[in-house]
C-alpha positions in Angstrom: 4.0 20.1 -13.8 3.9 16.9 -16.2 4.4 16.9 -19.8 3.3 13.5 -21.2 3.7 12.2 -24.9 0.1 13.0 -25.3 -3.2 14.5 -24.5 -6.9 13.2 -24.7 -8.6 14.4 -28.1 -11.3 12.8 -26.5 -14.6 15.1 -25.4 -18.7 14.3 -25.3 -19.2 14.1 -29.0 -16.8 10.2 -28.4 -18.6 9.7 -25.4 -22.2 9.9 -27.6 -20.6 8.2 -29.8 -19.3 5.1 -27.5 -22.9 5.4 -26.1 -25.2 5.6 -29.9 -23.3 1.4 -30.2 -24.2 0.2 -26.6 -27.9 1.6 -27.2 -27.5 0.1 -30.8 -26.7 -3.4 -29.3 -24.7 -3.6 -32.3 -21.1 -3.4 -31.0 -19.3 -5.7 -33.6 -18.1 -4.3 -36.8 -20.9 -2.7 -38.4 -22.4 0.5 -40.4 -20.2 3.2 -38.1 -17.1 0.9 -39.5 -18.5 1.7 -43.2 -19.3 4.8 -43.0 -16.1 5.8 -41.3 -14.1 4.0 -43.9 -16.5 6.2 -46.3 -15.8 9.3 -44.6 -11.6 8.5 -44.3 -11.5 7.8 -48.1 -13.2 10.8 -48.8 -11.1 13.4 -46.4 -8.2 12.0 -47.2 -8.9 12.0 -51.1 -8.3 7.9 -52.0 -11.1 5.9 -53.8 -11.0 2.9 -51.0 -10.2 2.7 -47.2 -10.8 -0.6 -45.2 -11.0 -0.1 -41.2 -8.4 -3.2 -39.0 -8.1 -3.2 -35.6 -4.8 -1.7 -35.4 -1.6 -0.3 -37.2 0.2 -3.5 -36.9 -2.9 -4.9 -38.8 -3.1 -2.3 -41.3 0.4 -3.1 -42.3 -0.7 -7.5 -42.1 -3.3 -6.5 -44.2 -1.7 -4.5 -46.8 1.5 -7.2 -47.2 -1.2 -9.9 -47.3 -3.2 -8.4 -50.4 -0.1 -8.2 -52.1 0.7 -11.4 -51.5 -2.3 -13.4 -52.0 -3.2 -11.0 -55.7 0.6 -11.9 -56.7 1.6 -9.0 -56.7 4.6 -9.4 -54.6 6.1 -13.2 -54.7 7.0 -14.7 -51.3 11.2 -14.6 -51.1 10.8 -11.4 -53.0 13.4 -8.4 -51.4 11.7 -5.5 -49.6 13.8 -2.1 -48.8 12.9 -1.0 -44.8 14.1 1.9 -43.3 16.8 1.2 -40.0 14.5 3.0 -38.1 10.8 2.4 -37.7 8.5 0.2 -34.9 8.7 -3.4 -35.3 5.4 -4.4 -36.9 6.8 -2.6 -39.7 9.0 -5.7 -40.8 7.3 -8.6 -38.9 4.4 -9.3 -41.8 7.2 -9.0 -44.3 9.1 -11.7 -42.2 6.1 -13.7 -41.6 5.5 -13.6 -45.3 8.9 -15.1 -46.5 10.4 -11.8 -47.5 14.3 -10.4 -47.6 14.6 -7.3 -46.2 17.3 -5.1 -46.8 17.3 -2.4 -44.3 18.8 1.2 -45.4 20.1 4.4 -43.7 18.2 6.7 -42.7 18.9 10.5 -43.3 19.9 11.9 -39.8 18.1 15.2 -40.5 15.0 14.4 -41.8 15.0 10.3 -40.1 13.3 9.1 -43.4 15.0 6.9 -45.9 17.9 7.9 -47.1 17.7 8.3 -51.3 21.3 7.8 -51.6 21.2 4.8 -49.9 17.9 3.6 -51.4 20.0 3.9 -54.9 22.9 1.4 -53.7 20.5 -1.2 -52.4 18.6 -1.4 -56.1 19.7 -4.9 -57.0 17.5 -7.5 -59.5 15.8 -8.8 -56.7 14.5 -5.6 -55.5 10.7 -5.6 -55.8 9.5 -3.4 -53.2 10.5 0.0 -50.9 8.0 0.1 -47.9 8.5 3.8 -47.0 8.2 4.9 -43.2 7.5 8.5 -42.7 8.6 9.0 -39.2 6.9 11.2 -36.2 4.9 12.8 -38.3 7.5 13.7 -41.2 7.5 12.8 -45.1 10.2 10.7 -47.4 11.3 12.9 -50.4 8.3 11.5 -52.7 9.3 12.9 -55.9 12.8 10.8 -55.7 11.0 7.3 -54.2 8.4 7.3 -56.9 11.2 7.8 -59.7 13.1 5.3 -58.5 10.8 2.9 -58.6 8.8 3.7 -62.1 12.2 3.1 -63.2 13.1 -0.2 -61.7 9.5 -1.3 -61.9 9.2 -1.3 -58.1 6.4 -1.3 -55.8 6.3 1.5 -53.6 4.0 1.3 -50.1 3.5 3.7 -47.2 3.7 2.8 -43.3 2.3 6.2 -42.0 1.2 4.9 -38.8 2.8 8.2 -37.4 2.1 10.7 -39.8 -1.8 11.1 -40.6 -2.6 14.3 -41.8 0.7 15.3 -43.4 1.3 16.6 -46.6 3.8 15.8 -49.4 3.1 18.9 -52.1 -0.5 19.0 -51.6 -1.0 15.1 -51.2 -1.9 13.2 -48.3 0.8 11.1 -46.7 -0.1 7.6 -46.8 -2.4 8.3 -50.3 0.9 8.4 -52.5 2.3 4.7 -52.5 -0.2 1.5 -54.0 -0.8 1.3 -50.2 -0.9 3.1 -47.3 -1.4 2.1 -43.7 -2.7 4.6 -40.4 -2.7 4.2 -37.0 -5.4 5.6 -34.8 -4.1 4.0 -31.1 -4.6 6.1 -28.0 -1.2 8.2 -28.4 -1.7 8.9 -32.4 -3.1 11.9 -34.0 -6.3 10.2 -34.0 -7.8 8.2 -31.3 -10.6 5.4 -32.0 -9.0 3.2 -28.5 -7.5 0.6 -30.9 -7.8 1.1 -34.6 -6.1 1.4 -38.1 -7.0 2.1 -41.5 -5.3 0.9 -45.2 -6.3 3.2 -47.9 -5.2 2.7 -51.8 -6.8 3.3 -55.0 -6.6 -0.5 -56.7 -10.0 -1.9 -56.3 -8.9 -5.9 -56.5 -6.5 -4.8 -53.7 -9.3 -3.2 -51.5 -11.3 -6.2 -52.5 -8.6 -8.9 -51.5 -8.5 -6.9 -48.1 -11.9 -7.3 -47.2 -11.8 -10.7 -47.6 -8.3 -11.2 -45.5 -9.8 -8.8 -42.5 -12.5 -11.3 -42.2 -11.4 -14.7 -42.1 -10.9 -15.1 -45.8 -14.4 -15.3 -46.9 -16.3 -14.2 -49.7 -19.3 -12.5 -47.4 -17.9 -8.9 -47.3 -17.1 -8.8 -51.4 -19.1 -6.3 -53.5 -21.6 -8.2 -55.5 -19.2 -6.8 -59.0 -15.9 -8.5 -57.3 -13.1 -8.7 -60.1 -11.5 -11.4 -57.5 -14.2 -13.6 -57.2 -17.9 -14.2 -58.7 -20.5 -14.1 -55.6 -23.5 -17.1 -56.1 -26.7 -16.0 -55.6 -26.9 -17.3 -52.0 -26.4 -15.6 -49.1 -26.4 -19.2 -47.2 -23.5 -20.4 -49.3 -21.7 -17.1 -49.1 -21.9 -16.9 -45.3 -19.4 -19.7 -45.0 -17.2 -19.2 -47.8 -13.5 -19.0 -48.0 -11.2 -17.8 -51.1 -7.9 -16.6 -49.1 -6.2 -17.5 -46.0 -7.4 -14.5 -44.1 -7.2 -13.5 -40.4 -9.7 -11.8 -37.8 -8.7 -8.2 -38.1 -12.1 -6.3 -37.4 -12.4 -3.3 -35.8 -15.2 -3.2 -33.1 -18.1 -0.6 -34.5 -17.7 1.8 -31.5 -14.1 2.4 -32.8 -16.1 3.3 -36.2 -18.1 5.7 -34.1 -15.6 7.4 -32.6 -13.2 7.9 -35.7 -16.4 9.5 -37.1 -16.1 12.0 -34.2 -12.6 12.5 -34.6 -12.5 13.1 -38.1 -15.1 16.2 -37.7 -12.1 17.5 -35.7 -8.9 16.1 -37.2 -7.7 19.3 -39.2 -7.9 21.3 -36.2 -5.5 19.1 -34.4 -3.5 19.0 -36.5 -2.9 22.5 -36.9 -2.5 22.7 -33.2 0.2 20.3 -33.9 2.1 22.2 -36.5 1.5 25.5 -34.4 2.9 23.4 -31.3 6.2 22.3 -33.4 6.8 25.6 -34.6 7.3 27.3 -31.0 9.1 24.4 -30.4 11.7 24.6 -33.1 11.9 28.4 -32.1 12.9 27.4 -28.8 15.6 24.6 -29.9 17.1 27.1 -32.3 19.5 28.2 -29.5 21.2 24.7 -28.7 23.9 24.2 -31.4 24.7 20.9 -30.0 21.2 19.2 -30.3 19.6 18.5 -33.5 16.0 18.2 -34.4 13.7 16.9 -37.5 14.2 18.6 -40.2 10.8 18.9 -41.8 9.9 17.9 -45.5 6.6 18.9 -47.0 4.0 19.5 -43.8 4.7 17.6 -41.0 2.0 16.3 -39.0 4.4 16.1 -35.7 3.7 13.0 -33.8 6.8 14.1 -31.2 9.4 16.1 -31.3 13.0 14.4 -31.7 16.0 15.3 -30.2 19.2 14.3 -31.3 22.7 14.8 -28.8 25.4 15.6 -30.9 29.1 16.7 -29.7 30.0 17.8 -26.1 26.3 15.9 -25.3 26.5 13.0 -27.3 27.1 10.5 -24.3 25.0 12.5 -22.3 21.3 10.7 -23.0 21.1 8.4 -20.4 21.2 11.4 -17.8 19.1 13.4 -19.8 16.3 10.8 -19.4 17.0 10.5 -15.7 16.5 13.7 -15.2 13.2 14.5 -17.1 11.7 11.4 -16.0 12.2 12.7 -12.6 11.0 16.0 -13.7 7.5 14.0 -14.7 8.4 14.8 -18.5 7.9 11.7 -20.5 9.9 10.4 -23.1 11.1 7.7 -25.3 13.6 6.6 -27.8 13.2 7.7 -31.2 11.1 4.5 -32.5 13.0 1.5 -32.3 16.2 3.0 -32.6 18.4 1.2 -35.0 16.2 -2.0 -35.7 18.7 -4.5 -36.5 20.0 -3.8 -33.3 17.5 -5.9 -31.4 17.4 -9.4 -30.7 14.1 -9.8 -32.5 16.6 -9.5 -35.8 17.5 -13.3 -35.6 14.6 -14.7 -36.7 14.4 -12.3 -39.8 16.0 -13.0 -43.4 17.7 -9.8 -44.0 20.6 -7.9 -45.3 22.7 -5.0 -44.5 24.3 -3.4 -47.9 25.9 -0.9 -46.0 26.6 0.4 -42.6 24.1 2.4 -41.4 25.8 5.3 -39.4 23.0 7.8 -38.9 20.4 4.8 -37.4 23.3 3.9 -35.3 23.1 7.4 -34.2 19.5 8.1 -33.5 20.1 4.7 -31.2 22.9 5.4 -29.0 21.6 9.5 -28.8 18.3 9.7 -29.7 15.5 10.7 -28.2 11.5 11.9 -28.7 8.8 14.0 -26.6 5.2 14.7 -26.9 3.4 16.9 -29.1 -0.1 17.3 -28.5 -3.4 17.7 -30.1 -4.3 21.0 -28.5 -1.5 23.7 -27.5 1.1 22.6 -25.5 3.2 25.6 -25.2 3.4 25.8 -21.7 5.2 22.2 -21.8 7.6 22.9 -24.0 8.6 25.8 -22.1 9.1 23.7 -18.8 11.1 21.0 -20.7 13.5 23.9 -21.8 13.5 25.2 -18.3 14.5 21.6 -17.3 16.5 21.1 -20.5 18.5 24.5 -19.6 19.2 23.5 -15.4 20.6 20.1 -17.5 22.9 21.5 -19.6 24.5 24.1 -16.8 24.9 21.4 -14.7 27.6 19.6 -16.8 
């Protein structure tokens, strides 16, 4: 048997779909983009959603409209979670920003509030909240903490489309929020991300920075920028540094496919988790995610804690050879790779539980459709480990 991170979502309906844009002739971005950014917006309740090639551009994108409407000032300091993937902090680098990297809370692997509290400081202008494998930050706490120290609050939920903090979207809550829809995510376009918030200038500034800078993709009632009466002079016609961050349209096509299908998989993902939680309940020496709100379980986790703590690296030898994929538990404790030199960051304090999830850490797939049968061969596996010790 194999149990791999993730399954194909993919059936005829994305196949028509790929095929509609080849008979179309039309395959850069074009009206499957729009109307899938229509279609996001409006199942994910926010006013505006703009369509980048990837996550890692969703999160370019959303730093860069803040930057370039002065809404956050270059130099300005940015709390990260330890623990998240790396294009998380590289626009923020790339942008001029401090980042002070927090904790993270070992049950739930979001940012720790207590530790968000000690790294306020006067130079504190933004929290860019992570919500991990599928699994929400404590909302109510983040938002009051920064209403009251007049602090931006943004959302990386690359990992966690479709879950739910009281009712509310993840990813719809902060100014910003940024998807993912690569291959392995919850939803698969090929390549593909989305940034959704309700600030029209912001959505505004964005289309212009996906595209180069130009004025060309503005609404004719821009508040950033007053459009001539030219289409010729518009064509060519810069007002931000910008980047080329387009999707292609068959990506378009096929989110617009996947969306018709999104809520069912991700109830087959919730169902999934919860036989696998049942299953984990017996190990008192491995912790797993402690959920917050509804989860939208990208993976499951897998902490090692006491008599199995220095026990990972066989773990991982062994279901690797047992054709069970896995990997670490994001980046692990981010400052601890080498890619941290070229950042300007600080560490306010020690941060025990991203150490943790580093040295003993580890994820495996959940999928889109029910996967019950794997789970039951990785505790097979996971059973013949643990009486072999």
């Amino acid at each position: 048997m194999e149990y791999k991170l993730c399954d194909n979502p993919w059936n005829n309906e994305e196949i028509k779909a790929i095929q509609s844009v080849i008979e179309s002739g039309m395959y850069t971005m074009g009206e499957n983009v729009a109307q899938y950014e229509k279609k996001f917006a409006e199942h994910f309740g926010t006013q505006y959603a703009v369509m980048v090639s990837s996550g890692s551009a969703a999160n370019l994108l959303a730093i860069s409209a803040l930057v370039y409407s002065n809404r956050l000032k270059r130099g300005a300091e940015v709390i990260v979670p330890a623990v998240s993937w790396s294009t998380t902090y590289a626009p923020l680098e790339q942008f001029g920003m401090k980042l002070c990297f927090v904790d993270i809370d070992k049950n739930t692997l979001n940012l720790s509030i207590e530790n968000v509290k000690h790294a306020i400081n006067p130079n504190t202008k933004m929290i860019f909240a992570v919500n991990l494998l599928g699994n929400s930050n404590e909302y109510d706490e983040l938002t009051r903490i920064c209403k009251e120290n007049d602090i931006i609050l943004i959302e990386d939920n690359c990992e966690s489309l479709g879950a739910k903090y009281k009712g509310k979207y993840l990813g719809t809550i902060g100014l910003l929020g940024t998807f993912s829809t690569f291959y392995s995510h919850h939803m698969c376009t090929m390549e593909g991300g989305m940034v959704v918030t309700e600030d029209k200038q912001l959505y505004e500034y964005m289309l212009a920075i996906r595209a180069h800078g130009w004025t060309r993709n503005l609404p004719a009632d821009s508040t950033i920028y007053e459009k001539k009466n030219d289409p010729f002079y518009e064509s060519f016609n810069f007002i931000v540094p910008g980047y080329n961050l387009r999707p292609l349209d068959m990506e378009g096509a096929i989110g617009l496919a996947q969306l018709k299908k999104i809520d069912k998989m991700i109830e087959n993902r919730q169902s999934n988790a919860k036989y696998f939680l049942d299953k984990m309940k017996k190990y008192t020496n491995i912790r797993t995610q402690k959920e917050i709100g509804q989860s939208s379980w990208f993976g499951f986790s897998i902490v090692l804690t006491e008599d199995l703590a220095d026990k990972r690296s066989d773990l991982v030898s062994i279901l690797r050879a047992a054709n069970i994929e896995c990997r670490p538990i994001v980046a692990g404790n981010f400052t601890r790779n080498p890619v941290i030199k070229y950042m300007d960051y600080v560490i306010p304090e020690r941060l025990v539980n991203a150490d943790e999830i580093h040295d003993h850490g580890l994820f495996i797939g959940n999928h889109s459709c029910n996967n019950n049968t794997q789970v039951d061969y990785f505790i097979t596996v996971l059973d013949s480990f643990i009486s072999s010790l």
